[in-house]
C-alpha positions as CSV (number, residue, x, y, z in Angstrom):
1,X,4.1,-7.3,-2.1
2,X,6.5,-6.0,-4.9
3,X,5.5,-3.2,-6.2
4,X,8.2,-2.8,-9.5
5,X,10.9,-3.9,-7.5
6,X,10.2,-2.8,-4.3
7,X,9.2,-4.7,-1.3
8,X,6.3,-3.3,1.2
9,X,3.8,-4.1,3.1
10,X,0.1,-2.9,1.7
11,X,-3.3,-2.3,3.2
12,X,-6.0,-1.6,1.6
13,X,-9.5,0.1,3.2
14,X,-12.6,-1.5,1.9
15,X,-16.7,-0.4,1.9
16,X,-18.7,-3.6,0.8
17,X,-16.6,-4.6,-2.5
18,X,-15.2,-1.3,-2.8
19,X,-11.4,-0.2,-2.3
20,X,-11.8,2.9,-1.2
21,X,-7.7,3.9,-0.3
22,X,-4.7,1.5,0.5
23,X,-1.2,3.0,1.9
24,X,2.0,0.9,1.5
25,X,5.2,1.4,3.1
26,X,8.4,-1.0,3.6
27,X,7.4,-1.2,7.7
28,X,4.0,-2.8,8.4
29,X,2.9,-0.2,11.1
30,X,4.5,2.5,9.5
31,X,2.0,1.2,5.8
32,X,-1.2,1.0,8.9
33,X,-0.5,3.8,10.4
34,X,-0.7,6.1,7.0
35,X,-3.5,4.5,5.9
36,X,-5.2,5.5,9.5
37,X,-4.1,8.9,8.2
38,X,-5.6,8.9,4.9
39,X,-8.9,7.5,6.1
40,X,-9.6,10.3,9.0
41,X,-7.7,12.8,6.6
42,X,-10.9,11.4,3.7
43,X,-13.9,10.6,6.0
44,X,-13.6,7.3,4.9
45,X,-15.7,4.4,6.3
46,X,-15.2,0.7,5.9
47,X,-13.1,-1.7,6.6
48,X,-8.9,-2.6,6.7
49,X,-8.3,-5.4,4.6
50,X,-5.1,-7.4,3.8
51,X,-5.7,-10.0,1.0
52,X,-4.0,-11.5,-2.0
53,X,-6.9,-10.7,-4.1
54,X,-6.8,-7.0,-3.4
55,X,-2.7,-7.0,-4.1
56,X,-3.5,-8.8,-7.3
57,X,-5.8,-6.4,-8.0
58,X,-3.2,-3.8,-7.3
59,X,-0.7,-4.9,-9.2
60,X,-2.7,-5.6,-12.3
61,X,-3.7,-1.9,-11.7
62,X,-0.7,-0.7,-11.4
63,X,0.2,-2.0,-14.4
64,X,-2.4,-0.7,-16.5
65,X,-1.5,2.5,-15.0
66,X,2.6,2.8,-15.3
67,X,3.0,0.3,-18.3
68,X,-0.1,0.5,-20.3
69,X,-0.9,4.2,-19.6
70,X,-4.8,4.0,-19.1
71,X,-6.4,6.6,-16.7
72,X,-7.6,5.3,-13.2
73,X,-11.1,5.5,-12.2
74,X,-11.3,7.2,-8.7
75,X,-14.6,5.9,-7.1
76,X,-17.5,7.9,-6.9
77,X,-16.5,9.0,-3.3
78,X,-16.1,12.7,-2.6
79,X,-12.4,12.6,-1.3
80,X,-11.1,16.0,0.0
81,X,-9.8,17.8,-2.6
82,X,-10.5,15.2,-5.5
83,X,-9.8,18.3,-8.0
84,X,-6.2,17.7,-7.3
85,X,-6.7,14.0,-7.9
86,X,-8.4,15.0,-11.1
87,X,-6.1,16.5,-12.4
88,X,-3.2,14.2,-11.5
89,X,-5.2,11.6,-13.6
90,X,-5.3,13.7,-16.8
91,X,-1.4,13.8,-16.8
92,X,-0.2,10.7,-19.4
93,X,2.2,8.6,-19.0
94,X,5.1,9.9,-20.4
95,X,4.7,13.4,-19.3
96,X,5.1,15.5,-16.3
97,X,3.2,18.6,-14.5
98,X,4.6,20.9,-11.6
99,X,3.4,21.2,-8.5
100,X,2.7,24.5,-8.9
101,X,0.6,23.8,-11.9
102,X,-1.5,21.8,-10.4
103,X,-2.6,23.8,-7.3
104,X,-3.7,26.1,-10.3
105,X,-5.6,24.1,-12.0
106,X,-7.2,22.2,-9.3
107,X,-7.9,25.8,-7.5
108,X,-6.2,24.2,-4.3
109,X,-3.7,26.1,-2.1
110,X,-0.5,25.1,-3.1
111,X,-0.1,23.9,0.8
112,X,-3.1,21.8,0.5
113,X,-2.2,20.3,-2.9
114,X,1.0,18.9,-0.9
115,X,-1.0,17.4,2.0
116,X,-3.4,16.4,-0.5
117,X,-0.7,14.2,-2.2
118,X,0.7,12.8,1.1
119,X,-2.5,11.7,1.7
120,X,-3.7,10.8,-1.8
121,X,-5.8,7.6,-0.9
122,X,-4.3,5.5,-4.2
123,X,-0.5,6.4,-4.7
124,X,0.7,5.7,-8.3
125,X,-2.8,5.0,-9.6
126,X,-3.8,8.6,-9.6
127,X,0.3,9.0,-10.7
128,X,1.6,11.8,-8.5
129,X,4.9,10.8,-9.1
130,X,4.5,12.7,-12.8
131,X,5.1,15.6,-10.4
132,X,8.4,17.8,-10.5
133,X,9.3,21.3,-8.8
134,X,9.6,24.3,-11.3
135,X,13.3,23.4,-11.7
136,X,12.3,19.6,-13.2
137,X,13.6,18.1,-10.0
138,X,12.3,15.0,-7.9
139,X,10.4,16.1,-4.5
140,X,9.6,13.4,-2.2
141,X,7.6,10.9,-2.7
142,X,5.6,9.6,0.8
143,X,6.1,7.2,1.9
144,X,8.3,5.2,-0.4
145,X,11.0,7.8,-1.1
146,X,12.5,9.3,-4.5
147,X,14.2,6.1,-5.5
148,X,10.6,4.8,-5.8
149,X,9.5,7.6,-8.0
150,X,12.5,7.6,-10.3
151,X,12.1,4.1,-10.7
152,X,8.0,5.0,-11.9
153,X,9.1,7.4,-13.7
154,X,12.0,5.9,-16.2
155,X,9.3,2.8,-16.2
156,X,7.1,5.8,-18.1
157,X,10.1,6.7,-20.2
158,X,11.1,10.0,-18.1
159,X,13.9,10.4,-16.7
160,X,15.4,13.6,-14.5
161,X,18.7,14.5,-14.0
162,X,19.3,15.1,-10.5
Protein backbone atom coordinates (compact mmCIF):
# COMPACT_ATOMS: atom_id res chain seq x y z
CA UNK A 1 0.00 0.00 0.00
CA UNK A 2 1.17 3.68 -0.46
CA UNK A 3 0.55 5.57 2.22
CA UNK A 4 1.59 9.42 0.74
CA UNK A 5 4.41 8.22 -1.00
CA UNK A 6 5.59 5.56 1.02
CA UNK A 7 5.45 1.97 0.34
CA UNK A 8 4.45 -0.66 3.33
CA UNK A 9 2.95 -3.43 3.96
CA UNK A 10 -0.47 -2.99 6.35
CA UNK A 11 -2.48 -5.26 8.51
CA UNK A 12 -5.25 -4.48 10.00
CA UNK A 13 -7.12 -6.38 13.32
CA UNK A 14 -10.81 -6.83 12.89
CA UNK A 15 -13.89 -7.77 15.51
CA UNK A 16 -17.06 -8.59 13.28
CA UNK A 17 -16.97 -5.38 10.82
CA UNK A 18 -14.94 -3.49 13.10
CA UNK A 19 -11.22 -2.34 12.66
CA UNK A 20 -10.11 -2.24 15.79
CA UNK A 21 -5.99 -1.38 15.16
CA UNK A 22 -3.79 -2.00 11.97
CA UNK A 23 0.25 -1.57 12.11
CA UNK A 24 2.18 -0.92 8.89
CA UNK A 25 5.78 -1.06 8.30
CA UNK A 26 8.02 -1.34 4.91
CA UNK A 27 8.86 -5.31 6.07
CA UNK A 28 5.80 -7.63 6.19
CA UNK A 29 6.78 -9.37 9.50
CA UNK A 30 8.28 -6.46 10.91
CA UNK A 31 4.16 -4.54 10.01
CA UNK A 32 2.68 -8.32 11.84
CA UNK A 33 4.82 -8.45 14.28
CA UNK A 34 3.82 -4.70 15.77
CA UNK A 35 0.48 -5.21 15.28
CA UNK A 36 0.89 -8.55 17.58
CA UNK A 37 2.28 -5.89 19.86
CA UNK A 38 -0.48 -3.48 19.77
CA UNK A 39 -3.12 -6.14 20.21
CA UNK A 40 -1.68 -7.84 23.57
CA UNK A 41 -0.37 -4.27 24.48
CA UNK A 42 -4.70 -3.26 23.99
CA UNK A 43 -6.51 -6.57 24.99
CA UNK A 44 -7.66 -6.69 21.64
CA UNK A 45 -9.71 -9.64 20.30
CA UNK A 46 -10.56 -10.46 16.69
CA UNK A 47 -9.17 -11.17 13.88
CA UNK A 48 -5.90 -10.26 11.32
CA UNK A 49 -7.10 -9.20 8.20
CA UNK A 50 -5.28 -8.13 4.86
CA UNK A 51 -7.77 -6.85 2.31
CA UNK A 52 -8.09 -4.23 -0.42
CA UNK A 53 -11.25 -3.05 1.07
CA UNK A 54 -9.70 -2.28 4.50
CA UNK A 55 -6.63 -0.36 2.64
CA UNK A 56 -9.22 1.56 0.70
CA UNK A 57 -10.78 2.28 3.64
CA UNK A 58 -7.51 3.39 5.01
CA UNK A 59 -6.52 5.48 2.63
CA UNK A 60 -9.80 7.36 2.16
CA UNK A 61 -9.25 7.83 5.97
CA UNK A 62 -6.21 8.97 5.86
CA UNK A 63 -7.18 11.45 3.77
CA UNK A 64 -9.90 12.90 5.48
CA UNK A 65 -7.52 13.00 8.29
CA UNK A 66 -4.06 14.68 6.79
CA UNK A 67 -5.76 16.56 3.78
CA UNK A 68 -9.28 17.39 4.82
CA UNK A 69 -8.50 17.88 8.63
CA UNK A 70 -11.71 16.06 10.12
CA UNK A 71 -11.24 14.30 13.59
CA UNK A 72 -11.12 10.45 13.66
CA UNK A 73 -13.54 8.51 15.53
CA UNK A 74 -11.71 6.02 17.85
CA UNK A 75 -14.22 3.03 18.39
CA UNK A 76 -15.98 2.60 21.45
CA UNK A 77 -13.29 0.20 22.67
CA UNK A 78 -11.50 0.98 26.00
CA UNK A 79 -7.88 1.06 24.63
CA UNK A 80 -5.14 1.49 27.32
CA UNK A 81 -4.70 4.92 27.93
CA UNK A 82 -7.31 6.27 25.32
CA UNK A 83 -6.86 9.83 27.19
CA UNK A 84 -3.68 10.17 25.30
CA UNK A 85 -5.43 9.24 22.15
CA UNK A 86 -8.02 11.77 23.10
CA UNK A 87 -6.19 14.24 23.18
CA UNK A 88 -4.00 13.56 20.14
CA UNK A 89 -7.38 13.83 18.18
CA UNK A 90 -8.26 17.28 19.46
CA UNK A 91 -4.90 18.68 17.92
CA UNK A 92 -5.88 20.17 14.13
CA UNK A 93 -4.34 19.93 11.36
CA UNK A 94 -2.04 22.52 11.04
CA UNK A 95 -0.90 22.68 14.55
CA UNK A 96 1.34 20.91 16.81
CA UNK A 97 1.46 19.87 20.74
CA UNK A 98 4.55 18.55 22.81
CA UNK A 99 4.95 15.60 24.25
CA UNK A 100 5.22 16.87 27.38
CA UNK A 101 1.85 18.58 27.00
CA UNK A 102 0.22 15.83 26.38
CA UNK A 103 1.16 13.52 29.26
CA UNK A 104 -0.40 16.53 31.10
CA UNK A 105 -3.34 16.77 29.73
CA UNK A 106 -4.06 13.19 29.29
CA UNK A 107 -2.79 12.69 33.17
CA UNK A 108 -0.49 9.82 31.71
CA UNK A 109 3.19 9.40 32.83
CA UNK A 110 5.13 10.94 30.38
CA UNK A 111 6.86 7.22 29.96
CA UNK A 112 3.55 5.83 29.31
CA UNK A 113 2.37 8.51 26.88
CA UNK A 114 5.58 7.30 24.74
CA UNK A 115 4.70 3.62 24.78
CA UNK A 116 1.28 4.62 24.48
CA UNK A 117 2.19 6.17 21.00
CA UNK A 118 4.41 3.30 19.82
CA UNK A 119 1.61 1.33 20.36
CA UNK A 120 -1.18 3.69 19.35
CA UNK A 121 -3.49 1.04 17.48
CA UNK A 122 -4.33 3.74 14.39
CA UNK A 123 -1.05 5.65 13.49
CA UNK A 124 -1.86 8.99 11.59
CA UNK A 125 -5.52 8.74 12.21
CA UNK A 126 -5.34 9.66 15.80
CA UNK A 127 -2.18 12.10 14.18
CA UNK A 128 0.71 11.60 16.58
CA UNK A 129 2.86 12.89 14.22
CA UNK A 130 1.60 16.64 15.33
CA UNK A 131 3.90 15.79 18.11
CA UNK A 132 7.31 17.75 18.73
CA UNK A 133 9.88 17.79 21.78
CA UNK A 134 9.97 21.20 23.83
CA UNK A 135 12.61 22.38 21.37
CA UNK A 136 10.07 22.05 18.15
CA UNK A 137 12.08 19.14 16.94
CA UNK A 138 10.96 15.75 15.18
CA UNK A 139 11.18 12.48 17.58
CA UNK A 140 10.71 9.34 15.99
CA UNK A 141 8.05 8.17 14.59
CA UNK A 142 7.49 4.05 14.90
CA UNK A 143 7.71 2.39 12.83
CA UNK A 144 7.93 4.41 9.70
CA UNK A 145 10.70 6.75 10.72
CA UNK A 146 11.00 10.76 10.74
CA UNK A 147 10.96 11.11 6.98
CA UNK A 148 7.50 9.71 7.27
CA UNK A 149 6.38 12.24 9.76
CA UNK A 150 7.90 15.25 7.97
CA UNK A 151 6.37 14.19 4.95
CA UNK A 152 2.62 14.31 7.27
CA UNK A 153 3.49 17.09 8.50
CA UNK A 154 4.44 19.72 5.49
CA UNK A 155 1.21 17.71 3.90
CA UNK A 156 -0.63 19.73 7.06
CA UNK A 157 1.35 22.82 6.18
CA UNK A 158 4.05 22.47 9.10
CA UNK A 159 7.14 22.37 8.56
CA UNK A 160 10.30 21.98 11.25
CA UNK A 161 13.60 23.02 10.77
CA UNK A 162 15.89 20.31 11.81
Amino acid sequence: MNIFGFDVEVYFFVNGRNVLAYAWHYDREKALDHLKKIIIYHGLKGDIEKSIELEEWLKDSLDDVVVAGRKFVLPKFPYRNRKVYEVILNIPKGSVMTYSDVAKLSGVKYVDLLVSLLRNPFQILVPCHRLLTKRGKLMGFYPLGKQVKRRLLELEGVYVDE
